[in-house]
C-alpha positions in Angstrom: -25.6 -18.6 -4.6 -22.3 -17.6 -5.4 -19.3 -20.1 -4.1 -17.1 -18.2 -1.4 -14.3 -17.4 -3.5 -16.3 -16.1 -6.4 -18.6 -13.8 -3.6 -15.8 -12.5 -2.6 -13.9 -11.6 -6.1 -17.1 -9.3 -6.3 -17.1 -7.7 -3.0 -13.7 -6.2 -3.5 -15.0 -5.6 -7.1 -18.3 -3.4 -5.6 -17.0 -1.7 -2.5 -18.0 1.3 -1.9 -16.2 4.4 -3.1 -16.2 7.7 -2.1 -17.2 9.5 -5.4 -15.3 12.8 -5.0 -11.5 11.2 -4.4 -12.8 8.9 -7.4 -13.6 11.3 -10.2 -10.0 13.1 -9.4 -8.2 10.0 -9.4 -9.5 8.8 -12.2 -8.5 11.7 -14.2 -5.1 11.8 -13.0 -5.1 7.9 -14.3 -6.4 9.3 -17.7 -3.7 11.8 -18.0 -0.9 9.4 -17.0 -2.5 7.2 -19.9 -2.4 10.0 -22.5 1.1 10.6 -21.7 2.4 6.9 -21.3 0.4 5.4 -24.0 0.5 1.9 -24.4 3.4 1.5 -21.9 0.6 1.8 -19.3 -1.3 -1.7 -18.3 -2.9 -0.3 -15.3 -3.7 2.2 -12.3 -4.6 1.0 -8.7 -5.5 3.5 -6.1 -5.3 3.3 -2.8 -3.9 5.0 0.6 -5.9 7.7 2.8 -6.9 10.0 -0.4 -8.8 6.4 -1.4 -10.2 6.2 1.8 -10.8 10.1 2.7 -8.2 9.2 6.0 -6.7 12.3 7.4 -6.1 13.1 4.1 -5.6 16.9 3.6 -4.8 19.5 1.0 -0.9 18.4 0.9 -1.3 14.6 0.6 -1.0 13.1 -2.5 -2.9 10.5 -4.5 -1.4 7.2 -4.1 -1.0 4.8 -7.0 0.2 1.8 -7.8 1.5 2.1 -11.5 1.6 -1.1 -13.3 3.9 -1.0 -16.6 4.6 -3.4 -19.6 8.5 -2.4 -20.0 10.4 0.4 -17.2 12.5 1.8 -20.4 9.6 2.5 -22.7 7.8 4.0 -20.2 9.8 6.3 -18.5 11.2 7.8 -22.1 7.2 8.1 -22.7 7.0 9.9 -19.6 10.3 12.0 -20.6 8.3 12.8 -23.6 5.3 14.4 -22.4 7.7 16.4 -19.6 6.1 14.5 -16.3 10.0 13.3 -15.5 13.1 15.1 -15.5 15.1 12.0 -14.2 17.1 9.6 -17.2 14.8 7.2 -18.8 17.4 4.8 -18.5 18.8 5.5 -14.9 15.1 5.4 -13.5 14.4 1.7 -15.1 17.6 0.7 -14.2 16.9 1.5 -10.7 13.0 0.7 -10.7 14.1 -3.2 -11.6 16.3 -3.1 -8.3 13.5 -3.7 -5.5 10.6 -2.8 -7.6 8.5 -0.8 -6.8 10.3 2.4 -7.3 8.2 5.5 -5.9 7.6 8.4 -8.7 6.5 12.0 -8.0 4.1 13.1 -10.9 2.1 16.2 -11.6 -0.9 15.0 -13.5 -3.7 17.8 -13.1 -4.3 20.9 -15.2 -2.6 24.6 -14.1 -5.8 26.0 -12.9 -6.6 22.2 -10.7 -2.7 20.4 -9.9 -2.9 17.0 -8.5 0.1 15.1 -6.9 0.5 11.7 -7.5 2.8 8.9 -5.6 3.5 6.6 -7.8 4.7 3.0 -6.8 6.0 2.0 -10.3 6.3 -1.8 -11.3 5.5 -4.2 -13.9 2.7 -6.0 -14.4 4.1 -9.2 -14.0 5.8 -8.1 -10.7 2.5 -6.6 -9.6 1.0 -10.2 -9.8 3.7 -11.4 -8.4 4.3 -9.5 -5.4 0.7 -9.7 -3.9 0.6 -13.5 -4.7 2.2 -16.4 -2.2 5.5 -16.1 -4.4 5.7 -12.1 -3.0 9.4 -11.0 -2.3 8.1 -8.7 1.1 5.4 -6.9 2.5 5.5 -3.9 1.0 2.8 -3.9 -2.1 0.6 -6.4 0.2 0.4 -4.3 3.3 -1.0 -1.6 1.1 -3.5 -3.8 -1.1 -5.3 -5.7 2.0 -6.4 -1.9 2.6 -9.6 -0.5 0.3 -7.9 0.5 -3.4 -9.0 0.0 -6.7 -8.7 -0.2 -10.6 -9.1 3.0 -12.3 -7.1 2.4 -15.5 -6.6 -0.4 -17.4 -5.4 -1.3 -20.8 -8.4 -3.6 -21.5 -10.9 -5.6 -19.4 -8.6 -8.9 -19.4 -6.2 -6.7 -17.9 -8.6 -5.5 -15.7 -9.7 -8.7 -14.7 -6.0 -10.1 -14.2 -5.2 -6.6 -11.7 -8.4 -8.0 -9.5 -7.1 -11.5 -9.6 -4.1 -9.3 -8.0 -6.5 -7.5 -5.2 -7.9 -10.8 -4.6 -4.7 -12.7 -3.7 -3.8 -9.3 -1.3 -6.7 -10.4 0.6 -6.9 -13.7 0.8 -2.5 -14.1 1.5 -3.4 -11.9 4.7 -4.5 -15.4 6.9 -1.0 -16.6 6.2 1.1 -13.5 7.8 -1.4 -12.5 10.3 -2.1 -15.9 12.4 0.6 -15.4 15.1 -1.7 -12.6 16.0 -4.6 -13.0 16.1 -7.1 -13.2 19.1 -8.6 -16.7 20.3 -12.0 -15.8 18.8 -12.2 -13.4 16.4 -14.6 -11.9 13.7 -14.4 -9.8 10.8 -14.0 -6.8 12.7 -11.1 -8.2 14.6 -9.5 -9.7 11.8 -9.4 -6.5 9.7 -8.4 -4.5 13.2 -5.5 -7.0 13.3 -4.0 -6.3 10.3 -3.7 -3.2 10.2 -2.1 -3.2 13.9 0.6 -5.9 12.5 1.3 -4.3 9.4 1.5 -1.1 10.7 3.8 -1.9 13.4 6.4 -3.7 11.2 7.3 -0.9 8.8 8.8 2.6 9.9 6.2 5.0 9.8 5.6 8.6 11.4 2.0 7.6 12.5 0.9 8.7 16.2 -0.4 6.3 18.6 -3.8 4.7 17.5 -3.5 5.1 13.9 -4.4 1.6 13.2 -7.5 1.5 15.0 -8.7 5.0 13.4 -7.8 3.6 9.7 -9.9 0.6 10.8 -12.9 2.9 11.9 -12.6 4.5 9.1 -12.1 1.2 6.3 -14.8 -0.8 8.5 -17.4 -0.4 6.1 -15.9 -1.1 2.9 -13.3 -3.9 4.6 -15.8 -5.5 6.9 -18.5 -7.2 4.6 -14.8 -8.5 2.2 -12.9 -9.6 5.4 -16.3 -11.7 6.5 -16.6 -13.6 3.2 -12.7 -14.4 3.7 -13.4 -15.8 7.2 -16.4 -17.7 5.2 -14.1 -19.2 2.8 -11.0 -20.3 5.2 -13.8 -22.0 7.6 -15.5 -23.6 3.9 -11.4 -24.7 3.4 -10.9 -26.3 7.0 -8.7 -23.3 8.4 -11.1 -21.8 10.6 -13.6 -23.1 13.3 -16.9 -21.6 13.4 -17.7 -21.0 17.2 -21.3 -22.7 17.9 -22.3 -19.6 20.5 -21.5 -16.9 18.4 -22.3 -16.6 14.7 -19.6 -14.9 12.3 -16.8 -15.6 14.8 -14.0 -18.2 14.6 -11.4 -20.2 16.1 -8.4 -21.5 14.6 -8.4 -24.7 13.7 -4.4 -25.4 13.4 -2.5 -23.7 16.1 0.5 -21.5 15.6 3.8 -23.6 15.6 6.9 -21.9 16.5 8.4 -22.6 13.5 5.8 -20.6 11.8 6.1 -17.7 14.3 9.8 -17.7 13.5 9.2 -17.8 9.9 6.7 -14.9 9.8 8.7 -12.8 12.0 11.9 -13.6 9.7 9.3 -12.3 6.7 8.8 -8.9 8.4 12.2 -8.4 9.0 13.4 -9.1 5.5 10.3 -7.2 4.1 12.2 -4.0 6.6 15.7 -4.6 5.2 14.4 -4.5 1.7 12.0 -1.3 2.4 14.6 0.4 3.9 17.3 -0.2 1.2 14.9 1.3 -1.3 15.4 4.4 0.6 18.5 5.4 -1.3 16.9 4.7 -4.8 13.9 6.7 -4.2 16.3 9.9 -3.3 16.9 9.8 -7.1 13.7 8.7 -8.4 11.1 10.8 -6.1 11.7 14.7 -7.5 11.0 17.0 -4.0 11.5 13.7 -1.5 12.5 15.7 1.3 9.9 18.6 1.4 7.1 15.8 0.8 8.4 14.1 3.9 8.6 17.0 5.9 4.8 17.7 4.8 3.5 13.9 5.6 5.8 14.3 9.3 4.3 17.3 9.8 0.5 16.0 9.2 1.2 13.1 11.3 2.8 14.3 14.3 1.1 17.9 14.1 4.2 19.8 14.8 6.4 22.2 12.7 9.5 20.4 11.6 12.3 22.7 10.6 15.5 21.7 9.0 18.4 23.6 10.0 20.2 24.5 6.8 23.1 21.8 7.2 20.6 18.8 7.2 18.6 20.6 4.3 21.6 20.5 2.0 23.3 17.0 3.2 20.4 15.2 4.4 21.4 11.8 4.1 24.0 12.9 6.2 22.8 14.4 8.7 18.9 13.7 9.3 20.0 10.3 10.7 20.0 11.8 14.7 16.8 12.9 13.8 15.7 9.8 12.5 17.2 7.4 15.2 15.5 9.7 18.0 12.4 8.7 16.5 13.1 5.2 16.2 13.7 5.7 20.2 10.5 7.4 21.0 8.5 4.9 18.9 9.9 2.1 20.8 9.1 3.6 24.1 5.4 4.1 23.1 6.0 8.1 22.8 4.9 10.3 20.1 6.6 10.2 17.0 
């Protein structure tokens, strides 16, 4: 029988996939590899295309794109004619608060597919979904089903899971404050997403946590269960006698920890939120795509008037802090 840790390496390895997101993903992940050569290490895809979400014509495949040097690859990319941006302006700015997000067109004419890319280094990869992680931003999206479908060779490969694995398993240490007196798998992975989600700014209605949940439970549940499994093995967790496959927490939450985790979100906000002005540069067509993924969310027409469409980093920010207000209040976004 496989040890805890090693059973659940390979349940993140095997979960299921749905095939037709897969095959088109996959060749988007080809084509990005033809046109950035060996400046490519590796392709992890995730977000609601991943898990068939909401997703609708309009969304785009989301991607984390792991590189060996920003310079190289961007000139690579200037090469084949998927950027537009400098080469040297876009590294320069993706080694500020990597990752830096990249709009890329990698399908054919006849079958275009949009891709968000999340661009950073292999090494920061590792690093940000490990304990030494600067914020919450590539490990809020990475506890959530994804997976590898490019990599420059199977140690590669192998090194991106180690990556996925850490996601996972750093989610006890953020997510304690939270969660219920007894919980199970199902709660657990419920919890998450309702923390996660609710400490970044998102245009998401009322619910969406519990509807990705519905919709992740089978792929998340069986991991989530073998990472209960493991804490209790470790001495974190308590099984309860009564119930099988729920757990208690064996160390109670001190309010220096509370404090500490709460300080984590906030700095993970501050340093989302300042990325913001980078990806204005580095994200060709940011404001229509936002006005696409506002208008799937909230299911209203959202229509610029033609001041805020030529300044609007001047003057979307009403718009943006009546949103903030209705969100607080529980309204729609």
């Amino acid at each position: 029988m496989s040890s805890p840790p090693a059973a659940l390496r390979e349940a993140i390895r095997a979960r299921a996939r749905p095939p037709s997101a897969r095959a088109a993903a996959a060749a988007a992940a080809q084509a990005l590899a033809q046109a950035a050569g060996a400046e490519l290490r590796g392709v992890v895809f995730f977000g609601s295309r991943r898990t068939e979400a909401g997703a609708d014509p309009w969304s785009a495949y989301d991607f984390f794109v792991l590189t060996r040097a920003y310079r190289a690859f961007y000139l690579a990319l200037r090469k084949a004619g998927k950027v537009r941006r400098s080469p040297g302006v876009l590294a320069l700015l993706n080694a500020l608060l990597p990752p830096s997000q990249v709009s890329l067109w990698l399908g054919t004419p006849d079958a275009p597919l949009h891709a968000k890319c999340s661009v950073l280094s292999f090494a920061a990869f590792l690093q940000e979904t490990s304990r030494r992680r600067h914020d919450h931003f590539c490990i809020g999206r990475l506890f959530q089903p994804s997976e590898i479908v490019h990599a420059a060779d199977e140690a590669t490969a192998e090194r991106i899971l180690d990556g996925l694995v850490s996601a996972h398993e750093e989610t006890y240490r953020w997510v304690r404050p939270w969660l219920p007196a007894r919980f199970d798998a199902d709660a657990y992975g419920r919890t998450l997403l309702q923390v996660s989600m609710a400490r970044e700014i998102r245009p998401e209605p009322p619910g969406r946590a519990d509807a990705l949940w519905e919709v992740q439970r089978r792929e998340q549940g069986p991991v989530y269960a073998l990472l209960l499994e493991e804490l209790a093995a470790g001495g974190e967790l308590r099984p309860s006698p009564d119930s099988p496959g729920t757990y208690e927490l064996v160390r109670p939450v001190s309010a220096t920890e509370r404090v500490r985790i709460q300080a984590y979100f906030a700095w993970s906000l501050v340093r989302a939120t300042a990325r913001w002005g980078k990806h204005v540069f580095t994200f060709e067509g940011w404001l229509d795509y936002i006005l696409r993924k506002a208008r799937r969310h909230v299911g209203e027409e959202i229509v610029l008037t033609p001041r805020e469409r030529r300044w609007p980093l001047l003057f979307l920010w009403p718009r943006f802090f009546r949103y903030l207000r209705r969100r607080g209040r529980g309204g729609p976004p």
